[in-house]
N, CA, C and O of each residue as an XYZ file, in Angstrom:
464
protein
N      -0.964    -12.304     -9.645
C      -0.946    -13.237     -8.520
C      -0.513    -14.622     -8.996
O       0.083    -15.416     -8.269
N      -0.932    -14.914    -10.558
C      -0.579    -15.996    -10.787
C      -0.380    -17.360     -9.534
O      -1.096    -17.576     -8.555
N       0.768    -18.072     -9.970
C       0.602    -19.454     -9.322
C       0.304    -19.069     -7.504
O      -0.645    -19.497     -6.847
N       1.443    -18.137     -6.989
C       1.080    -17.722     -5.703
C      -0.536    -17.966     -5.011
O      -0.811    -18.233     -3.842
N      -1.290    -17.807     -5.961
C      -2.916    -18.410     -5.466
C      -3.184    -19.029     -5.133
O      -3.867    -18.964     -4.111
N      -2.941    -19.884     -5.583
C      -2.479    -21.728     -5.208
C      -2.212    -21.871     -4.013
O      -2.627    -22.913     -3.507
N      -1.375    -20.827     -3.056
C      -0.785    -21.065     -2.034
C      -1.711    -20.409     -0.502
O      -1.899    -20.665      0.687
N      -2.015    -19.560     -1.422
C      -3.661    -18.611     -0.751
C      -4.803    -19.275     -0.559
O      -5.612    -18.848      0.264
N      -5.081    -20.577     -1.385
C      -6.203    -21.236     -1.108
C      -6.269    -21.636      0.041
O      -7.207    -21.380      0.796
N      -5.282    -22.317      0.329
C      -4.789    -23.474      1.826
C      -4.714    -22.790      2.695
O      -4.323    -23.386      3.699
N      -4.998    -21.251      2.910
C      -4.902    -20.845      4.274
C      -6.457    -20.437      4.945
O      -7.024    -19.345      4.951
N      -6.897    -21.747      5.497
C      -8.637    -21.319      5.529
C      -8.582    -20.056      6.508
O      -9.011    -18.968      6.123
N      -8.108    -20.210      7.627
C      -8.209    -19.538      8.770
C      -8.999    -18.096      8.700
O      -9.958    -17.518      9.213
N      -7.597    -17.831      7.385
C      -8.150    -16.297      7.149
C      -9.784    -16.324      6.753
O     -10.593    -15.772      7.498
N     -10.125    -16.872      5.766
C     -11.342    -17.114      5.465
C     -12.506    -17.216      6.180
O     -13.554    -16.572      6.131
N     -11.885    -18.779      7.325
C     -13.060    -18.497      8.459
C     -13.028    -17.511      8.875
O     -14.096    -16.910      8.987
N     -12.083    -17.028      9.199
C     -12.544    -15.824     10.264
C     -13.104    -14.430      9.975
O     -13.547    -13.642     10.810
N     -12.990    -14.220      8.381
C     -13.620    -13.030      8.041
C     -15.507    -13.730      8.035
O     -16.460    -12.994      8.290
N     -15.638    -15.030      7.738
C     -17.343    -15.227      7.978
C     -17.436    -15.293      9.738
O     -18.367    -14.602     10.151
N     -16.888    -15.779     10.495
C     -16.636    -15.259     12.067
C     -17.151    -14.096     12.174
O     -17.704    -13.995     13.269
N     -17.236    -13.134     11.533
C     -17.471    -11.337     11.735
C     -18.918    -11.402     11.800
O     -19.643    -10.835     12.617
N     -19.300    -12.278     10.696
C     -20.461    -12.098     10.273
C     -21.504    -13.399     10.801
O     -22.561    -13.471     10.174
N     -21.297    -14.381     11.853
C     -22.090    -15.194     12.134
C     -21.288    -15.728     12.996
O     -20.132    -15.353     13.190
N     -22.081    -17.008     13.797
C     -21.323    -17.802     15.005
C     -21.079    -18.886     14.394
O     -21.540    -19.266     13.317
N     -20.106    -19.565     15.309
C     -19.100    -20.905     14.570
C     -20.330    -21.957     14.312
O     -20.329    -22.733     13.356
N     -21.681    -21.865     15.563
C     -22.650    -23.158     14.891
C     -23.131    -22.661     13.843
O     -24.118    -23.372     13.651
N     -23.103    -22.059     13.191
C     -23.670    -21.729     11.540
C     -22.804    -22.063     10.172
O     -22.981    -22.026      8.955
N     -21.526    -22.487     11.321
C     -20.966    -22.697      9.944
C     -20.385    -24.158     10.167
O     -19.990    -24.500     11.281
N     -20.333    -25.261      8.746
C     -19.939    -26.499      9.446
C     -18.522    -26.826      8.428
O     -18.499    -26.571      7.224
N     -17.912    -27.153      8.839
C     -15.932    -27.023      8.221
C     -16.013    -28.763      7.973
O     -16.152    -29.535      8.922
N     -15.918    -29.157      6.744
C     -15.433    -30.410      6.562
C     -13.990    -30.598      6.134
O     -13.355    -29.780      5.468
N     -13.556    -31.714      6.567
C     -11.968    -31.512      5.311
C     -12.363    -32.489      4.416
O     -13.284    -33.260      4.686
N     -11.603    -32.535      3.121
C     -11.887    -33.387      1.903
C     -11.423    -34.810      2.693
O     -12.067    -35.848      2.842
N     -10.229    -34.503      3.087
C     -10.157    -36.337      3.731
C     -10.620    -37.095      4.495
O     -10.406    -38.301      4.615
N     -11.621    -36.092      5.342
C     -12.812    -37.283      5.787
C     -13.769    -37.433      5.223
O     -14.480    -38.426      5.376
N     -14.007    -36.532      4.474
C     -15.002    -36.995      3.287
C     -14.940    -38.404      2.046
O     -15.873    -38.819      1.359
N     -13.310    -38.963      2.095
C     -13.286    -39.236      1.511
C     -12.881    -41.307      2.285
O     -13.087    -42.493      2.028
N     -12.271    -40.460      3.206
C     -12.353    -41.775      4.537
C     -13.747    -42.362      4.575
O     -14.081    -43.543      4.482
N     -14.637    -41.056      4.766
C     -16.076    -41.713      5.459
C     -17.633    -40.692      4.736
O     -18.601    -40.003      5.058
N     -16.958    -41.233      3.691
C     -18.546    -40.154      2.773
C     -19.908    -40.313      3.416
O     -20.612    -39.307      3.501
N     -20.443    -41.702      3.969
C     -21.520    -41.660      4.936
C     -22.195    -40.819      5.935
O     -23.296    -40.389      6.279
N     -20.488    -40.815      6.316
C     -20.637    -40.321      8.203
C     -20.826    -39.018      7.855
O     -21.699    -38.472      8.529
N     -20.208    -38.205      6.877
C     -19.725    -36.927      6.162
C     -21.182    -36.302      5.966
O     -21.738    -35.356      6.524
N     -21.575    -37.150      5.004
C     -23.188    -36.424      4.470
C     -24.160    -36.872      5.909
O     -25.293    -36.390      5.915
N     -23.964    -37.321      6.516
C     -25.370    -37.753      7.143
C     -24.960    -35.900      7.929
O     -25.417    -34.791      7.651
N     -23.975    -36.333      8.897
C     -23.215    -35.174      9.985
C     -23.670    -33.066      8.768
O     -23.901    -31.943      9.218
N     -23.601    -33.440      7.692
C     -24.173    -32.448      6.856
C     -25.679    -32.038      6.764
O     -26.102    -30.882      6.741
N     -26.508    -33.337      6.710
C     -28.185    -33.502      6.691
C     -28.674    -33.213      8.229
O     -29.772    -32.739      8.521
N     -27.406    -33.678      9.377
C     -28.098    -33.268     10.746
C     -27.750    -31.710     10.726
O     -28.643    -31.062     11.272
N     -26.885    -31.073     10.330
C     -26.362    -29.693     10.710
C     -27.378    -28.707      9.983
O     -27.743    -27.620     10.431
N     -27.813    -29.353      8.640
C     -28.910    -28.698      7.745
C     -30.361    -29.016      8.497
O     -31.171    -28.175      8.107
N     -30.630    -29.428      8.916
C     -31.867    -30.062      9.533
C     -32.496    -30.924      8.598
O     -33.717    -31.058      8.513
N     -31.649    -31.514      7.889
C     -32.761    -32.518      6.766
C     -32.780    -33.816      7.207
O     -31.880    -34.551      7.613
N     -33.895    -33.965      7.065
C     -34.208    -35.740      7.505
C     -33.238    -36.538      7.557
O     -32.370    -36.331      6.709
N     -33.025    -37.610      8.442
C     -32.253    -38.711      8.114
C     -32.418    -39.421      6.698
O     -33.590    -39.338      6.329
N     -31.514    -40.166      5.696
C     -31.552    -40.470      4.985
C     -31.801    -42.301      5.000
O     -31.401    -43.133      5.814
N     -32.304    -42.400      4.230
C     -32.480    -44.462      4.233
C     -30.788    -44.580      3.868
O     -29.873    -43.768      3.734
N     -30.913    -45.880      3.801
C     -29.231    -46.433      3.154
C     -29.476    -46.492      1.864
O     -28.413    -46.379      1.253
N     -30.945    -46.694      0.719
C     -30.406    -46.732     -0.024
C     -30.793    -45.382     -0.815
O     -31.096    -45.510     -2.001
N     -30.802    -44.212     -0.290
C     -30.736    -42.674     -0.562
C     -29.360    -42.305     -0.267
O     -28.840    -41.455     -0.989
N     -28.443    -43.008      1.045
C     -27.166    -42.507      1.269
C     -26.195    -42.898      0.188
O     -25.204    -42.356     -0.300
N     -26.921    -44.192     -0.042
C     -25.915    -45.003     -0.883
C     -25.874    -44.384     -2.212
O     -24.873    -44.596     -2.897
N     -26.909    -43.575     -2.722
C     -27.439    -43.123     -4.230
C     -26.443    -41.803     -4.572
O     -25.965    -41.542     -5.675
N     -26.272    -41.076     -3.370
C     -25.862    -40.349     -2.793
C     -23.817    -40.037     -3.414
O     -23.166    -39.467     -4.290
N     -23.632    -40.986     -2.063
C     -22.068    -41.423     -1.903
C     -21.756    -42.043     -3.528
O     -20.614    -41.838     -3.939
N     -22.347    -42.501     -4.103
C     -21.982    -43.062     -5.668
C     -22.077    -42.357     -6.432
O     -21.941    -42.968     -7.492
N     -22.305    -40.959     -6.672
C     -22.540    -39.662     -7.563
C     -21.124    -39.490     -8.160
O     -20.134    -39.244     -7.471
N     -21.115    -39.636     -9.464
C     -19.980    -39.331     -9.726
C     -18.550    -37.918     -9.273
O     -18.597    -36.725     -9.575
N     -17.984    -38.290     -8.878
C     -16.579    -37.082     -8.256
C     -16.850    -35.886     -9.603
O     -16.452    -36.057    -10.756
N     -17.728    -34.512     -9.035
C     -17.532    -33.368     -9.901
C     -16.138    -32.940    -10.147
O     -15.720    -32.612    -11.258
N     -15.667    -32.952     -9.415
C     -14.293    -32.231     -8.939
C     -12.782    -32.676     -8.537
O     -11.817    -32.034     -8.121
N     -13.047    -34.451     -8.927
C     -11.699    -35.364     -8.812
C     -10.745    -34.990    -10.131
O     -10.908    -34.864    -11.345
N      -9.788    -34.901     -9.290
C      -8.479    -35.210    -10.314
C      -8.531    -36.450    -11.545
O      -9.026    -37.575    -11.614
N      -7.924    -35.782    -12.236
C      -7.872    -36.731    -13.078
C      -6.843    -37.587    -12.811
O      -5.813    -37.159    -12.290
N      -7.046    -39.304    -13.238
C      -6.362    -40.297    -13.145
C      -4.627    -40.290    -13.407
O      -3.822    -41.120    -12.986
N      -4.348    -39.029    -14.269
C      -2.857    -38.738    -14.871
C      -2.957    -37.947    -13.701
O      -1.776    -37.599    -13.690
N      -3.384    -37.458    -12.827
C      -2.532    -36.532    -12.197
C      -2.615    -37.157    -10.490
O      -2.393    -36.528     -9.456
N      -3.010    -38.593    -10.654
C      -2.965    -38.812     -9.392
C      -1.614    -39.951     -9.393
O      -1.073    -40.355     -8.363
N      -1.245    -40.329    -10.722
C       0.159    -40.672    -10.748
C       1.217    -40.152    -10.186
O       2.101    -40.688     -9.519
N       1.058    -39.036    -10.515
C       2.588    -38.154    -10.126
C       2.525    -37.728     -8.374
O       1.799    -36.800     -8.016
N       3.278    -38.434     -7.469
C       3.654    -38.625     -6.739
C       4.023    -37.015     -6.129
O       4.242    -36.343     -7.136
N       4.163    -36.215     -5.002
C       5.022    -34.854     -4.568
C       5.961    -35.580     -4.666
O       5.945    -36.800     -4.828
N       7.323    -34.511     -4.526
C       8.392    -35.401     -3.979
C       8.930    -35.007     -2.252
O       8.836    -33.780     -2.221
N       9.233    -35.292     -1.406
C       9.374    -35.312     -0.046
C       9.650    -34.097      0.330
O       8.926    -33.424      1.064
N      11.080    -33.619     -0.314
C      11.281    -31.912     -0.271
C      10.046    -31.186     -0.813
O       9.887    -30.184     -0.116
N       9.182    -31.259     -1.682
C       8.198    -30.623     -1.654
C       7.314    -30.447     -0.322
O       7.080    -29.428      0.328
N       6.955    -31.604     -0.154
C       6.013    -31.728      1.147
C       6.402    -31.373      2.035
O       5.585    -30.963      2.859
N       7.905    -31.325      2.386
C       8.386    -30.904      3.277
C       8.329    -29.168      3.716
O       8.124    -28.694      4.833
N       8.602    -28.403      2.337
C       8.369    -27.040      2.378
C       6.869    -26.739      2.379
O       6.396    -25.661      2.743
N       6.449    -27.361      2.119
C       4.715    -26.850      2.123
C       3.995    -27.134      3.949
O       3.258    -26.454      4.664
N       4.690    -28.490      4.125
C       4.106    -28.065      5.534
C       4.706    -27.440      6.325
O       4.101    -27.310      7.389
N       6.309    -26.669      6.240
C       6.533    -26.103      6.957
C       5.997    -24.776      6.799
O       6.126    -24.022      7.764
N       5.209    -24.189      5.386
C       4.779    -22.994      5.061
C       3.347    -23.094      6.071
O       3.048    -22.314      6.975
N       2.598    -24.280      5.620
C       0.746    -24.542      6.376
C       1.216    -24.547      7.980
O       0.319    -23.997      8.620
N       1.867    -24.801      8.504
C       1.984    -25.213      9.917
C       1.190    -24.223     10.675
O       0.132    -24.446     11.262
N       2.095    -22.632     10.557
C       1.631    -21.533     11.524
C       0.231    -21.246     11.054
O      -0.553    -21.070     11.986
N      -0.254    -21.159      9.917
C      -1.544    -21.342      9.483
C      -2.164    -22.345     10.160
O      -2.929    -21.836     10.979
N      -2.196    -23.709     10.206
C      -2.737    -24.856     10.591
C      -3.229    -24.993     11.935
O      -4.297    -25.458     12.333
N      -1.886    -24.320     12.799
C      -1.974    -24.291     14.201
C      -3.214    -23.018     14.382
O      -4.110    -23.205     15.206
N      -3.190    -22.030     13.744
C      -4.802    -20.895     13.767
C      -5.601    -21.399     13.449
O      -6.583    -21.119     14.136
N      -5.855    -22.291     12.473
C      -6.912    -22.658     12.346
C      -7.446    -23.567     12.973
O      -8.624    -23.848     12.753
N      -6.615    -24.316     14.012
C      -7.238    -25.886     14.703
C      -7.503    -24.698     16.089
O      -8.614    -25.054     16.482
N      -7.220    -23.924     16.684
C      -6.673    -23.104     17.798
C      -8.400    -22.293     17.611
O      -9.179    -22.289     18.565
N      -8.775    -21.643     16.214
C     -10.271    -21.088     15.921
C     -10.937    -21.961     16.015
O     -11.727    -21.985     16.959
N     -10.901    -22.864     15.227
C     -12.213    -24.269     15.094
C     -11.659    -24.719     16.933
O     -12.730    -24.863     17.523
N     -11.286    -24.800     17.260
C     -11.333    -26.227     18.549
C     -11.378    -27.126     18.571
O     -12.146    -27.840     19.216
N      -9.981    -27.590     17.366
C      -9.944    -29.140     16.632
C      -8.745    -29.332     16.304
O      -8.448    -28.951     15.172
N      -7.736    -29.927     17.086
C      -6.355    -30.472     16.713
C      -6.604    -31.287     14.905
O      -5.723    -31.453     14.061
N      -7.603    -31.533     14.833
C      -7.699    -32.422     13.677
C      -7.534    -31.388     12.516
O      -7.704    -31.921     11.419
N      -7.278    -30.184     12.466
C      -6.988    -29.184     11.692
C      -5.657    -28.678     11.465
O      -5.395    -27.808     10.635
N      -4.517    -29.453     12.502
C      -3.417    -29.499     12.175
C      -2.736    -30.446     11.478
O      -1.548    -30.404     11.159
N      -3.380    -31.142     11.296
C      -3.344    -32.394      9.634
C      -2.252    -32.983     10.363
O      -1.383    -33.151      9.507
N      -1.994    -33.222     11.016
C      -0.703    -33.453     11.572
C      -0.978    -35.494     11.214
O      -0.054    -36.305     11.263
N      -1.879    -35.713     11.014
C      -1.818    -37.196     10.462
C      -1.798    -37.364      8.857
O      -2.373    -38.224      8.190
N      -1.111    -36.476      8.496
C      -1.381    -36.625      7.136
C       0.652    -36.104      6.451
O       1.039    -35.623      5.386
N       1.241    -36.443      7.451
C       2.482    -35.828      7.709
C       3.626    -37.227      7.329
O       4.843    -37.077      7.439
């Protein structure tokens, strides 16, 4: 499968919808990384209401949101720029994907279409 995987990640749809089989959409809560990263606050609190955990103080949110990035890129690799024809073929590959998945969730905001 090699690199092709890579390309398998980005298609949630399929994903949601095989846990769809197995539970209802309020059981499951879909974040994207870029509002997480717009609004880490709004992100975790909207996570603690869906979990049923207490509201948090500000300075538990704040302790929180400052945790170091497990899972950020490293600084060399946020240099290198796509180049346009890249982006260009990749969203024309995510699109028909994108459009299932905003069409399942009931969220235009799943067609990334601001991120274009």
């Amino acid at each position: 499968m090699g690199e092709w995987f890579r390309f398998w990640i980005g298609i949630y749809h399929v994903y949601i919808s095989d846990w769809l089989k197995f539970t209802t959409p309020d059981q499951l809560l879909i974040i994207r990384t870029e509002d997480t990263f717009k609004d880490p606050k709004g992100v975790m609190a909207n996570v603690f209401r869906f979990l049923g955990i207490r509201e948090l103080s500000d300075e538990e949110m704040k302790n929180i949101v400052n945790l170091p990035h497990e899972n950020a890129r490293k600084s060399e690799a946020k240099k290198h720029r796509m180049l346009p024809q890249t982006k260009h073929i990749l969203n024309d590959f995510y699109r028909p994907h994108n459009r299932l998945l905003a069409k399942l969730l009931k969220d235009d905001k799943y067609l990334w279409e601001d991120h274009h």
